[in-house]
Structures are given as structure tokens and as C-alpha cells.
N, CA, C and O atoms as a GROMACS GRO file, in nm:
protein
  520
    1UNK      N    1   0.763   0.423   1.928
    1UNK     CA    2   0.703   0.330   1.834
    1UNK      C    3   0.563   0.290   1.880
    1UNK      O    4   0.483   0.288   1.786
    2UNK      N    5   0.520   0.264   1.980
    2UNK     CA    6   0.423   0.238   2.061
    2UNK      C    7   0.331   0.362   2.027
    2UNK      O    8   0.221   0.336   1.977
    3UNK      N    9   0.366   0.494   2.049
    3UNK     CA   10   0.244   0.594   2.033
    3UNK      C   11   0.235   0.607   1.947
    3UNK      O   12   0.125   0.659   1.930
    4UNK      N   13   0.306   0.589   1.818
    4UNK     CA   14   0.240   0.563   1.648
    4UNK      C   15   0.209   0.468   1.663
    4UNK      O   16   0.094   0.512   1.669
    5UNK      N   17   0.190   0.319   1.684
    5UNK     CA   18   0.082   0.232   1.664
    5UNK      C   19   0.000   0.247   1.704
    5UNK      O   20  -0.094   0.212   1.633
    6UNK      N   21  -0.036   0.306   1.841
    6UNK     CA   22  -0.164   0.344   1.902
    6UNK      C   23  -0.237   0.424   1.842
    6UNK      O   24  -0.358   0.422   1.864
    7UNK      N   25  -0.176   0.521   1.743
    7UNK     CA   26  -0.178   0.666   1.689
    7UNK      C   27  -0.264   0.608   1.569
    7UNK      O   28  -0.369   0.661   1.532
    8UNK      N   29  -0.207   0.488   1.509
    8UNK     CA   30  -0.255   0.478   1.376
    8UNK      C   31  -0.377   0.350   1.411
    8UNK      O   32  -0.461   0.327   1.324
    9UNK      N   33  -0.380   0.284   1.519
    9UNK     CA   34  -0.490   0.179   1.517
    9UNK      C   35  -0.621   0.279   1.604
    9UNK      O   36  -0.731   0.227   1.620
   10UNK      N   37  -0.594   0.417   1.653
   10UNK     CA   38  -0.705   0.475   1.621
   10UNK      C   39  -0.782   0.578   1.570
   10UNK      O   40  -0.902   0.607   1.564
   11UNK      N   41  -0.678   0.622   1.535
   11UNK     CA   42  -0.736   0.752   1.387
   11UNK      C   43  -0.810   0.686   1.275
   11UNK      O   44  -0.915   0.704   1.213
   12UNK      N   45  -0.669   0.571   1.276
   12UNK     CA   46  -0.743   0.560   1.120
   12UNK      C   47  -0.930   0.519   1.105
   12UNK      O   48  -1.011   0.573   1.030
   13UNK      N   49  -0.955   0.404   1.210
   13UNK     CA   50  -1.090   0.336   1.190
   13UNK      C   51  -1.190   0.475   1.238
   13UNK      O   52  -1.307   0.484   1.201
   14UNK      N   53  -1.119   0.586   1.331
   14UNK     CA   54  -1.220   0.681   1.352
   14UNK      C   55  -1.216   0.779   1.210
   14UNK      O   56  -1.326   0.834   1.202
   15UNK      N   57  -1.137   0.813   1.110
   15UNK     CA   58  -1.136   0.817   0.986
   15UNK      C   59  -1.245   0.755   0.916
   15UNK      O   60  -1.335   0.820   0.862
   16UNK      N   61  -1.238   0.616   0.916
   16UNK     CA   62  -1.291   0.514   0.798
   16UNK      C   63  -1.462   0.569   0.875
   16UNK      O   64  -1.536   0.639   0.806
   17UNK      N   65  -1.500   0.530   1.002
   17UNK     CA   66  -1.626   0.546   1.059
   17UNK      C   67  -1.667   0.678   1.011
   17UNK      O   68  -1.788   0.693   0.997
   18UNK      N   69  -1.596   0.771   0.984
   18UNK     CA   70  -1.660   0.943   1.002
   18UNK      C   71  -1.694   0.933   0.849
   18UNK      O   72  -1.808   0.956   0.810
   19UNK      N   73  -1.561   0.888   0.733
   19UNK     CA   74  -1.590   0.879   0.627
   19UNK      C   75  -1.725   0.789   0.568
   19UNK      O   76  -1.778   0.832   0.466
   20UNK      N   77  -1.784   0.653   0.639
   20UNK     CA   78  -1.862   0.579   0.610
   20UNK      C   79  -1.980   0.690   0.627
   20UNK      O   80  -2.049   0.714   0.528
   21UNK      N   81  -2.001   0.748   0.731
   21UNK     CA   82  -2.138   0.804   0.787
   21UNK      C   83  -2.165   0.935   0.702
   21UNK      O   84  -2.282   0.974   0.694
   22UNK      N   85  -2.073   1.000   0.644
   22UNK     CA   86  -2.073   1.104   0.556
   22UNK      C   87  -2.115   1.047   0.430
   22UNK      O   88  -2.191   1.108   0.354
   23UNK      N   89  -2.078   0.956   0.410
   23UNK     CA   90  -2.108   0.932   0.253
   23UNK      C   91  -2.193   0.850   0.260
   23UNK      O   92  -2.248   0.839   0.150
   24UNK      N   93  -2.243   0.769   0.352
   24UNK     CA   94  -2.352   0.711   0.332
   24UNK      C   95  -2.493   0.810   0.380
   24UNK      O   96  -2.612   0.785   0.364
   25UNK      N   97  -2.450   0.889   0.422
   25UNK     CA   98  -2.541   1.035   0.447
   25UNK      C   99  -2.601   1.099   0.252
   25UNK      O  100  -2.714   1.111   0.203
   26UNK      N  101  -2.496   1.117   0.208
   26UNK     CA  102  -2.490   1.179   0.097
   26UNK      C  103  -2.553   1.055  -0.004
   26UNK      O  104  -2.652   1.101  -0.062
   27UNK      N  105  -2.538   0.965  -0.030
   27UNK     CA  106  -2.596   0.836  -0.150
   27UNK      C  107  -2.676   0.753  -0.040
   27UNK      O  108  -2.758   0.675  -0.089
   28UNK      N  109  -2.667   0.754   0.078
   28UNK     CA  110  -2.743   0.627   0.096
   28UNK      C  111  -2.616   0.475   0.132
   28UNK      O  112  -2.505   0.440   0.092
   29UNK      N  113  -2.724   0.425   0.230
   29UNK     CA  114  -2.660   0.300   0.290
   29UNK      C  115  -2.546   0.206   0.211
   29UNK      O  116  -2.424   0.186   0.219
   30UNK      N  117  -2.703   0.143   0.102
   30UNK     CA  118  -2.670   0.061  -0.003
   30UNK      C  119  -2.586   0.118  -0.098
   30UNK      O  120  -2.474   0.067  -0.090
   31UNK      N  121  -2.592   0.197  -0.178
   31UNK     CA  122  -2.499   0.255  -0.290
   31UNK      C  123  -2.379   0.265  -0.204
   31UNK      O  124  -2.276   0.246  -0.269
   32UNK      N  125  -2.358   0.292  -0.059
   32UNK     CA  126  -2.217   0.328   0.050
   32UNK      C  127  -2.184   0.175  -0.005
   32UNK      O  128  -2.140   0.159  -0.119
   33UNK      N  129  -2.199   0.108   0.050
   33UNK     CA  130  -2.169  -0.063   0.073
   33UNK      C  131  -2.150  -0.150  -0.077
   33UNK      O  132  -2.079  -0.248  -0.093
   34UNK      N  133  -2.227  -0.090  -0.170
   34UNK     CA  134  -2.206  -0.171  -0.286
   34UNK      C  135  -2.090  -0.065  -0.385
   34UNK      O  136  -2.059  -0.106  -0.497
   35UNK      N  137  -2.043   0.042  -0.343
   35UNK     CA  138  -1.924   0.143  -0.380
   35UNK      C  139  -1.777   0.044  -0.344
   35UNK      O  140  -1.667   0.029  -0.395
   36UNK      N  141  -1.865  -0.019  -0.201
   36UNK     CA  142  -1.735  -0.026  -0.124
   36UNK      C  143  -1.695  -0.150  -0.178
   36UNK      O  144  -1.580  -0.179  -0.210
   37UNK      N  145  -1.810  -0.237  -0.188
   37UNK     CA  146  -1.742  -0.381  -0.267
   37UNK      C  147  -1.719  -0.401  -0.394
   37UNK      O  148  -1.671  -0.502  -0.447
   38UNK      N  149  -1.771  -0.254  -0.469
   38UNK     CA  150  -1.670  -0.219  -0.629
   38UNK      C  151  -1.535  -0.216  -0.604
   38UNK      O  152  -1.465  -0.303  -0.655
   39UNK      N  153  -1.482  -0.125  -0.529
   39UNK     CA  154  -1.388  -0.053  -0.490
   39UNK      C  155  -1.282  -0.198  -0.474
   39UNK      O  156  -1.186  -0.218  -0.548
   40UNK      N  157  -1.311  -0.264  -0.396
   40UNK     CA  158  -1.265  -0.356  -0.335
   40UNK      C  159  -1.208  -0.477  -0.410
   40UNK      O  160  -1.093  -0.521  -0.412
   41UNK      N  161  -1.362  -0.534  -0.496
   41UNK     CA  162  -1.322  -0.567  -0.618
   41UNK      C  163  -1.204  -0.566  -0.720
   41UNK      O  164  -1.128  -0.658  -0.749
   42UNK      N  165  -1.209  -0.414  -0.777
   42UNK     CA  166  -1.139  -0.378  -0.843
   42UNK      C  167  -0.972  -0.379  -0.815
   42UNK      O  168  -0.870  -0.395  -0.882
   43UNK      N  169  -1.005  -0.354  -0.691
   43UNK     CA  170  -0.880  -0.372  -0.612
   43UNK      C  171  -0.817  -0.477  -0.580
   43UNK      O  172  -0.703  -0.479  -0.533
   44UNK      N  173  -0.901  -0.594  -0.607
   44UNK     CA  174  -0.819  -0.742  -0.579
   44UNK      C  175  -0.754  -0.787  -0.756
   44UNK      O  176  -0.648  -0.846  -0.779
   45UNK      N  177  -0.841  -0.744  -0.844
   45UNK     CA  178  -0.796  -0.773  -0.962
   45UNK      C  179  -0.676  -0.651  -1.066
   45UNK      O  180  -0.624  -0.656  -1.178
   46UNK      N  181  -0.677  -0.552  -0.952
   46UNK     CA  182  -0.527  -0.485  -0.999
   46UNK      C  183  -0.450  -0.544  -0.919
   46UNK      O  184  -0.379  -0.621  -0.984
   47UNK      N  185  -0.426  -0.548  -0.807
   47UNK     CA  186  -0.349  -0.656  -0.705
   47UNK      C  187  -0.280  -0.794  -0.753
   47UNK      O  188  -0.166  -0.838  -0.738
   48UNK      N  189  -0.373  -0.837  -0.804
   48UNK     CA  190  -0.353  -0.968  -0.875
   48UNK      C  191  -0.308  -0.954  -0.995
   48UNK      O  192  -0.270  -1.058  -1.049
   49UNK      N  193  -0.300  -0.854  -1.057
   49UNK     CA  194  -0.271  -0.829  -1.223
   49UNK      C  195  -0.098  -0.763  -1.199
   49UNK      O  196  -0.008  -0.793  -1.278
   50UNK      N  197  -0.078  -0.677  -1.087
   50UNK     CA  198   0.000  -0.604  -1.064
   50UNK      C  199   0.117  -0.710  -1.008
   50UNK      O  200   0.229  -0.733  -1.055
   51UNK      N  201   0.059  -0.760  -0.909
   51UNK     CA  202   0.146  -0.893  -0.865
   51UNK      C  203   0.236  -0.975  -0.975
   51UNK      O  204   0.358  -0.980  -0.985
   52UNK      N  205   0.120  -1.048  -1.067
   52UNK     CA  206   0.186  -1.127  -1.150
   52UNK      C  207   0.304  -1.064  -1.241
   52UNK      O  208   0.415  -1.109  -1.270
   53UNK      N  209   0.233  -0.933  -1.278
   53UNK     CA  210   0.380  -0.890  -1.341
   53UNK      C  211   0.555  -0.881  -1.303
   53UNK      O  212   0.665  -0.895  -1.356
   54UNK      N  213   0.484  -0.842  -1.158
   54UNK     CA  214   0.608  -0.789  -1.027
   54UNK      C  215   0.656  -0.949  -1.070
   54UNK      O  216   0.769  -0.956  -1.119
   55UNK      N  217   0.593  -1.055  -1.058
   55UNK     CA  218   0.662  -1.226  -1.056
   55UNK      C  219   0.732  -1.235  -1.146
   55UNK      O  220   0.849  -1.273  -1.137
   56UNK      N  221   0.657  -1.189  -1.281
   56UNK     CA  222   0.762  -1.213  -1.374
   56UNK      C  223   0.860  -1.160  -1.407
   56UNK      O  224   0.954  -1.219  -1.459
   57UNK      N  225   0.855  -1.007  -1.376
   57UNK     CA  226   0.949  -0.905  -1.356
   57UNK      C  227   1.098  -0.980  -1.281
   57UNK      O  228   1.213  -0.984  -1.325
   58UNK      N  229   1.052  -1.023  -1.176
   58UNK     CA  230   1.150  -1.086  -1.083
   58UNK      C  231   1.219  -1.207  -1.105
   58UNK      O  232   1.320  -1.243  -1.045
   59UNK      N  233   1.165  -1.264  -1.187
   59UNK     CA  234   1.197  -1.396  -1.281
   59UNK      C  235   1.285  -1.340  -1.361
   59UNK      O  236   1.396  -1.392  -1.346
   60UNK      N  237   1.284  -1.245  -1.450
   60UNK     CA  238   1.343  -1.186  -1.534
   60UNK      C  239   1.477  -1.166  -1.492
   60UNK      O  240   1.574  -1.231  -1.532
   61UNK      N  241   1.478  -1.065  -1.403
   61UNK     CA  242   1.594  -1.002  -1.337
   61UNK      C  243   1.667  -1.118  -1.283
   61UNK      O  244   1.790  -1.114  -1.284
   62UNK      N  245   1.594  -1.235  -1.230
   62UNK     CA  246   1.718  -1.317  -1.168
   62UNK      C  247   1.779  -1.404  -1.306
   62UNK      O  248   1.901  -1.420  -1.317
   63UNK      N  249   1.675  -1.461  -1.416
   63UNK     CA  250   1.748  -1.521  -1.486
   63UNK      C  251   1.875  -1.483  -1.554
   63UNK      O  252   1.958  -1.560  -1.603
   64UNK      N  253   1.878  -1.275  -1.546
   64UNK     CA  254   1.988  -1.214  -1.615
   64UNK      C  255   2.102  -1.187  -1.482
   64UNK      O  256   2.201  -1.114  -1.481
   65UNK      N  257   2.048  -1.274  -1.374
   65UNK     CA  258   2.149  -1.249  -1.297
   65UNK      C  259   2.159  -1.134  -1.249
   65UNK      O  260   2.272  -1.087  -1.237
   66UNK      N  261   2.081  -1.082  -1.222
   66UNK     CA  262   2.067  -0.947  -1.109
   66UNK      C  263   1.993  -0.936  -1.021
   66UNK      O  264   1.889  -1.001  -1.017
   67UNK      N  265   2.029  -0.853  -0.929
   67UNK     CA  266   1.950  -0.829  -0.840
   67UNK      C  267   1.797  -0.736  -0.819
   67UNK      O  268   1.788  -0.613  -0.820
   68UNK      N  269   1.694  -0.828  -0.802
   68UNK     CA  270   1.568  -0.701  -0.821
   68UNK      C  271   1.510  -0.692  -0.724
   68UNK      O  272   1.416  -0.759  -0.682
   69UNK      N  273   1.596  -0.550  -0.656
   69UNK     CA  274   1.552  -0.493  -0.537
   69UNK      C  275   1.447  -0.424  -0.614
   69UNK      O  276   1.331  -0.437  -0.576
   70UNK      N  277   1.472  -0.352  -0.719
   70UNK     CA  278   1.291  -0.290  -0.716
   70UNK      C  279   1.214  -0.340  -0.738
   70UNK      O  280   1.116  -0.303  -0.674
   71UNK      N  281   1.190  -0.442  -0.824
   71UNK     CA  282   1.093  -0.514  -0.824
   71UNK      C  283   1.023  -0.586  -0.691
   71UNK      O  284   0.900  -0.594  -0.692
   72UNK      N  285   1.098  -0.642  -0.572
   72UNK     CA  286   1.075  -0.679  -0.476
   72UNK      C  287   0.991  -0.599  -0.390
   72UNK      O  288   0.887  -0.634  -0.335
   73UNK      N  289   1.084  -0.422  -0.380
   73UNK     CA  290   0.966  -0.374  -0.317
   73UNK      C  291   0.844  -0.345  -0.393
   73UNK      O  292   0.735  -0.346  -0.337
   74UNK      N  293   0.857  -0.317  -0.527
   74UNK     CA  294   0.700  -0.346  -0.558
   74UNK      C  295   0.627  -0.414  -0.494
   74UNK      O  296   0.526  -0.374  -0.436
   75UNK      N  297   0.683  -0.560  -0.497
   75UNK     CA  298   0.622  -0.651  -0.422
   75UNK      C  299   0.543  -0.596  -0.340
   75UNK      O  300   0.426  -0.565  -0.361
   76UNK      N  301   0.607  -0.581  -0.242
   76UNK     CA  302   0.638  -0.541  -0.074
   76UNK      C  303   0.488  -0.383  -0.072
   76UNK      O  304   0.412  -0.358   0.021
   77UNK      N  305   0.495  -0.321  -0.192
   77UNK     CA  306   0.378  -0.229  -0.170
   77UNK      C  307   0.258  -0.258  -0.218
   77UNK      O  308   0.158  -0.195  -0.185
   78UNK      N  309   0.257  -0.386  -0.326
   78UNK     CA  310   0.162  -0.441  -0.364
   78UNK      C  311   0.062  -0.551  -0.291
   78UNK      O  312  -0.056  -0.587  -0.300
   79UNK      N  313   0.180  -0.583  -0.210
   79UNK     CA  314   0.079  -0.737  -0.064
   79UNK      C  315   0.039  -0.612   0.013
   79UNK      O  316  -0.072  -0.626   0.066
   80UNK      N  317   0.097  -0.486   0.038
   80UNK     CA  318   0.078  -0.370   0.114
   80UNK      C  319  -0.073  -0.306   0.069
   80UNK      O  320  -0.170  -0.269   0.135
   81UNK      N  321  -0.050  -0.311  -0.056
   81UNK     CA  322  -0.244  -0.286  -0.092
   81UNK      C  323  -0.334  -0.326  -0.111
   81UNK      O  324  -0.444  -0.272  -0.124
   82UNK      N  325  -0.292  -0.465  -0.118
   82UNK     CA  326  -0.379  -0.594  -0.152
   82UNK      C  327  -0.473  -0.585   0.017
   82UNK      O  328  -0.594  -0.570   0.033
   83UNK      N  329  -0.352  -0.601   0.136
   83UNK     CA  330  -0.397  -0.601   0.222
   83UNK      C  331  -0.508  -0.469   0.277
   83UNK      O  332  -0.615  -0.465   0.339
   84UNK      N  333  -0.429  -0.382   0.224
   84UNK     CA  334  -0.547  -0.248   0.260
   84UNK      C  335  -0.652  -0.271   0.217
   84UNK      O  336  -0.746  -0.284   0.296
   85UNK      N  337  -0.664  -0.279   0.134
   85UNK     CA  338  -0.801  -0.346   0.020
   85UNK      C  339  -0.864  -0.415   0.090
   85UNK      O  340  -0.984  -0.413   0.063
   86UNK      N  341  -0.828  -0.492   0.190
   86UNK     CA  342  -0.915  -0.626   0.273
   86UNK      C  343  -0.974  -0.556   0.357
   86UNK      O  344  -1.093  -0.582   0.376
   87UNK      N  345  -0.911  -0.441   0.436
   87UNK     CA  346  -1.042  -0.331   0.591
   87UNK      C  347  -1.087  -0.275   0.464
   87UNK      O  348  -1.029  -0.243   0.360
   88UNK      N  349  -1.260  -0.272   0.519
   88UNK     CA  350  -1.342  -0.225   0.472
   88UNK      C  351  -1.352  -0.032   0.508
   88UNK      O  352  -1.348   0.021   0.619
   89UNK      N  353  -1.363   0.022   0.398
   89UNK     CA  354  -1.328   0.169   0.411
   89UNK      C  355  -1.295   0.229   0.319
   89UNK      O  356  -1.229   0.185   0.224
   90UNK      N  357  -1.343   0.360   0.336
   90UNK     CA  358  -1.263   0.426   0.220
   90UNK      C  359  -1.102   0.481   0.205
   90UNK      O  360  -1.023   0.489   0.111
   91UNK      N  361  -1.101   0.508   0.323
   91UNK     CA  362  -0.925   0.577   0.324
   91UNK      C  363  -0.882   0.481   0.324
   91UNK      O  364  -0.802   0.499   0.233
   92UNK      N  365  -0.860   0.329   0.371
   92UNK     CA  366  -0.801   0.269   0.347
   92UNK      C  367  -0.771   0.188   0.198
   92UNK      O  368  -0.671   0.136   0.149
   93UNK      N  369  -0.870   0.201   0.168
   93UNK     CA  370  -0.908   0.183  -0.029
   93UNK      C  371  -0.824   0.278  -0.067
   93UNK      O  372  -0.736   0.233  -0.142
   94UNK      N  373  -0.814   0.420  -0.040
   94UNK     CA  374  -0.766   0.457  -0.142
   94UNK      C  375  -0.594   0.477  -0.067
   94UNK      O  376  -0.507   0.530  -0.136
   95UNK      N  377  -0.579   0.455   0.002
   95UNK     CA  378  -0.416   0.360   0.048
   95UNK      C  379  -0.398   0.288  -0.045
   95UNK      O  380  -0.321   0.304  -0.139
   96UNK      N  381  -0.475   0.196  -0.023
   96UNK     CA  382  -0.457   0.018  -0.121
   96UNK      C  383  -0.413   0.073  -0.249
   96UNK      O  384  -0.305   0.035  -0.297
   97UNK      N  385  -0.499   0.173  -0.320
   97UNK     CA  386  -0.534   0.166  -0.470
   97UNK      C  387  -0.391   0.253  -0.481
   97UNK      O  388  -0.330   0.214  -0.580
   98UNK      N  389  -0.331   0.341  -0.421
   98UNK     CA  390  -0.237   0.410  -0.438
   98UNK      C  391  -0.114   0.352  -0.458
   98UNK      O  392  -0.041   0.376  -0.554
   99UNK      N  393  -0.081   0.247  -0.335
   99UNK     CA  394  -0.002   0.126  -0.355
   99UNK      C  395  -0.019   0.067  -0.460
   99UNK      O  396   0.089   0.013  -0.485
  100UNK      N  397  -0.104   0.041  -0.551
  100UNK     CA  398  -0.100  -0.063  -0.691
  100UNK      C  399  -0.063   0.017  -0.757
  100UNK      O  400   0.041   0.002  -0.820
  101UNK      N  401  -0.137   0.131  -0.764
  101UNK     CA  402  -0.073   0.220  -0.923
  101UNK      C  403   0.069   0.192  -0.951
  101UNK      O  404   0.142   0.208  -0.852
  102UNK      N  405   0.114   0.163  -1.033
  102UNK     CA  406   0.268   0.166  -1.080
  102UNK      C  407   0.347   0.335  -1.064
  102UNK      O  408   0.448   0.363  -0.998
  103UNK      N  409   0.256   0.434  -1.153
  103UNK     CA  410   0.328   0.589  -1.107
  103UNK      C  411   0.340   0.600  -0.942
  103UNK      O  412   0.439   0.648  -0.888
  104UNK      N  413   0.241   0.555  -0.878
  104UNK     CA  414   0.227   0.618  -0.741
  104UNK      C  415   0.357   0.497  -0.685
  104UNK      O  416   0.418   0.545  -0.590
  105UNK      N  417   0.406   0.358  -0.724
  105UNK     CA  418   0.502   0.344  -0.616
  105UNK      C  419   0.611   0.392  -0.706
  105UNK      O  420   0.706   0.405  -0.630
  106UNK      N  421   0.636   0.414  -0.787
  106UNK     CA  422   0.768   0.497  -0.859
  106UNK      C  423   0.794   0.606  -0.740
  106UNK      O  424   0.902   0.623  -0.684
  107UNK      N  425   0.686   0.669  -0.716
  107UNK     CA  426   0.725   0.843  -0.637
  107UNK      C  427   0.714   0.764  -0.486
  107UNK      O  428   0.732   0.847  -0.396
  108UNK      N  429   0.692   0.642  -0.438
  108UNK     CA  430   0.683   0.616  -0.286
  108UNK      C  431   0.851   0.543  -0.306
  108UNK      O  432   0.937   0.567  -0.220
  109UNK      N  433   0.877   0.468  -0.408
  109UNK     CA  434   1.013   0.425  -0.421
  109UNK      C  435   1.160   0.490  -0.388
  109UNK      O  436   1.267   0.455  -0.339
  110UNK      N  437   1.089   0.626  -0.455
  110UNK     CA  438   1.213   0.774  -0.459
  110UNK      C  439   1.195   0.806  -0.364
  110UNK      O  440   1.305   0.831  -0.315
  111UNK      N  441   1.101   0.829  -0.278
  111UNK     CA  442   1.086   0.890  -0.120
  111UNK      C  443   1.188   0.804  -0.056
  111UNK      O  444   1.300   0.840  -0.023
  112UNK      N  445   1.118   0.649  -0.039
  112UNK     CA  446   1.182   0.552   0.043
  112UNK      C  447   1.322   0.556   0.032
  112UNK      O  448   1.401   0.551   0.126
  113UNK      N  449   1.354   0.567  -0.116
  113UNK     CA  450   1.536   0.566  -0.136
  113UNK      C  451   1.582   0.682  -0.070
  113UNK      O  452   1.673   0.682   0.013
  114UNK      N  453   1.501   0.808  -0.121
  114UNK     CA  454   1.601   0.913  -0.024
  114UNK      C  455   1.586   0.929   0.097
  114UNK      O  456   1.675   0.984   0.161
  115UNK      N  457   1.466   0.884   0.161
  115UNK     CA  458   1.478   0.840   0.324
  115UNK      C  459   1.571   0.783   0.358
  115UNK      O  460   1.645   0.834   0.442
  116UNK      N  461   1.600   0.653   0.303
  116UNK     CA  462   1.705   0.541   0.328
  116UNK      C  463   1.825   0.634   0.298
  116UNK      O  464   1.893   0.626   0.401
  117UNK      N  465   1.870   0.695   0.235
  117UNK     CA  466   2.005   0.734   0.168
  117UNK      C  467   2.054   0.888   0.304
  117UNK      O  468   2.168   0.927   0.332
  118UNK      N  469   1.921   0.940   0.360
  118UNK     CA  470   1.979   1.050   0.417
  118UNK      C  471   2.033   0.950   0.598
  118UNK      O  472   2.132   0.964   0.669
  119UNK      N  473   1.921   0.867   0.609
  119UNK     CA  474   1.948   0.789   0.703
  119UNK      C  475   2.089   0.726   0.726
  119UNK      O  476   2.159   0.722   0.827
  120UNK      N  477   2.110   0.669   0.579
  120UNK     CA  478   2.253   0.552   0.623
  120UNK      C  479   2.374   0.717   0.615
  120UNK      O  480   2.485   0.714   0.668
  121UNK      N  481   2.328   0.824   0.551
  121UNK     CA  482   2.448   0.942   0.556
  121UNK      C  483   2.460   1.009   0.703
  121UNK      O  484   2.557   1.071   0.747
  122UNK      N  485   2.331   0.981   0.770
  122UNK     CA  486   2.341   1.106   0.904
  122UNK      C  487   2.340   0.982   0.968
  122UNK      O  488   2.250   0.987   1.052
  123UNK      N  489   2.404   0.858   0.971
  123UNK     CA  490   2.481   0.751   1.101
  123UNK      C  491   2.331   0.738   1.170
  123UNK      O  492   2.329   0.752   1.292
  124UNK      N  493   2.193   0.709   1.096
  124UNK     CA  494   2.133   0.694   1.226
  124UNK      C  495   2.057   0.599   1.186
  124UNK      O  496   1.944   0.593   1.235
  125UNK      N  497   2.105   0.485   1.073
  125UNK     CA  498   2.048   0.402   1.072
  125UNK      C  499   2.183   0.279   1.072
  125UNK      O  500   2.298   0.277   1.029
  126UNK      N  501   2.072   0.160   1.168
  126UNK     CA  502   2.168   0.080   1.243
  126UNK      C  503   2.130  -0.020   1.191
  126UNK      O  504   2.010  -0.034   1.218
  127UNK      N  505   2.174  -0.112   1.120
  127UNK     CA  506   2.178  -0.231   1.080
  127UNK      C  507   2.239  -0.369   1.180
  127UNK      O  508   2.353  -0.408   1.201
  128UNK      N  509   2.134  -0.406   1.217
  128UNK     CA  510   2.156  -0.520   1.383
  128UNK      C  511   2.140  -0.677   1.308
  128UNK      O  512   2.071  -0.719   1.214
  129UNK      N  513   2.249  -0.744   1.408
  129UNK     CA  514   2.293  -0.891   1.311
  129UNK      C  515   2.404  -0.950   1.362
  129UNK      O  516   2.412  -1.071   1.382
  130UNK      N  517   2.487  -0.878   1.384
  130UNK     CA  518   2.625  -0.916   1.351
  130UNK      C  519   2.690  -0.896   1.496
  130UNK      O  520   2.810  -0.918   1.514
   0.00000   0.00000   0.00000
């Protein structure tokens, strides 16, 4: 667990740095930086648009008395892009923006379930608590 965190706190910013210097190579400083606070932008007000629905969504489901596990992880991928959205960058933008799309967590949803589903079948996921 340790050499993927290490793994990912330094690829990624040597990513975001290689990506900044390339494209601000290609347009220029300013157009780099004012892309990035479009980008960013845009990204707080799908976040925020995407969110509220997920709320009401979840309102919904409990008033009919059910349980809304999917809606929740929506949630859960939507504070997930909101937050990407906050490091400045491009790969991480387009993390963020991937997380909001509604199609794109449908197909991260089905991954996650059949991750989860081969896991709890091949005994190697351990549920600690009890």
C-alpha cells in the first residue's frame, strides 16, 4: 500500500509538470493558465449541479424507503472530482471531469461492482469489525 502511494504522489505531479510545460510550450503561458481556470471553473459548476441532483436523488430513495447505495457512490465519485478539480493540472482535470460525467461513473460503477463481486467470490475480501 505504501509503494502505490508513493507511486501515485509522484508520477502523478511529474505528469501534471511535463503536461503544463508541453502545452504551455504549444499556446503559451497565459492561454496554459487561463485554460486551466476554465477547466476548473466548469468543473466546480458540474460538481455542484451533479451533487445536488445525487441529494435529491438520495432524498428520493430514502423517502420510498430504500436503500441508495448508488446514488451514494455517485456521491462518493462526485466529492472525488470536485476534489480533483481543486490540484491544478491537466490530468488531474480530466480525472475530475470523468468522475462528474454521469455515463463515465455508470461504467466506473460496473467495474467497482464486479471488482467487489469477484473479491467477496475468491474469499479475499475481509470485512474487519466484529
Amino acid at each position: 500500500m505504501f509503494l502505490r502511494l508513493f507511486l501515485v504522489f509522484t508520477i502523478v505531479p511529474i505528469i501534471e509538470v511535463w503536461l503544463l510545460i508541453k502545452i504551455g510550450r504549444v499556446i503559451g503561458a497565459l492561454p496554459t493558465v487561463a485554460m486551466l481556470v476554465a477547466i476548473s471553473m466548469a468543473g466546480a459548476w458540474l460538481a455542484r449541479s451533479q451533487g445536488f441532483s445525487v441529494i435529491v436523488a438520495i432524498q428520493q430513495e430514502l423517502a420510498a424507503g430504500r436503500l441508495p447505495a448508488a446514488h451514494i457512490l455517485d456521491g462518493a465519485f462526485i466529492l472525488a472530482g470536485g476534489i480533483l478539480l481543486l490540484t491544478p493540472g491537466f490530468f488531474t482535470d480530466f480525472i475530475g471531469l470523468f468522475f462528474l460525467i454521469p455515463a463515465s461513473r455508470r461504467l466506473l460503477k460496473l467495474r467497482l461492482g464486479r471488482w467487489l463481486e469477484q473479491k467477496l467470490r475468491g474469499g479475499s475480501f475481509v470485512i474487519l469489525g466484529r
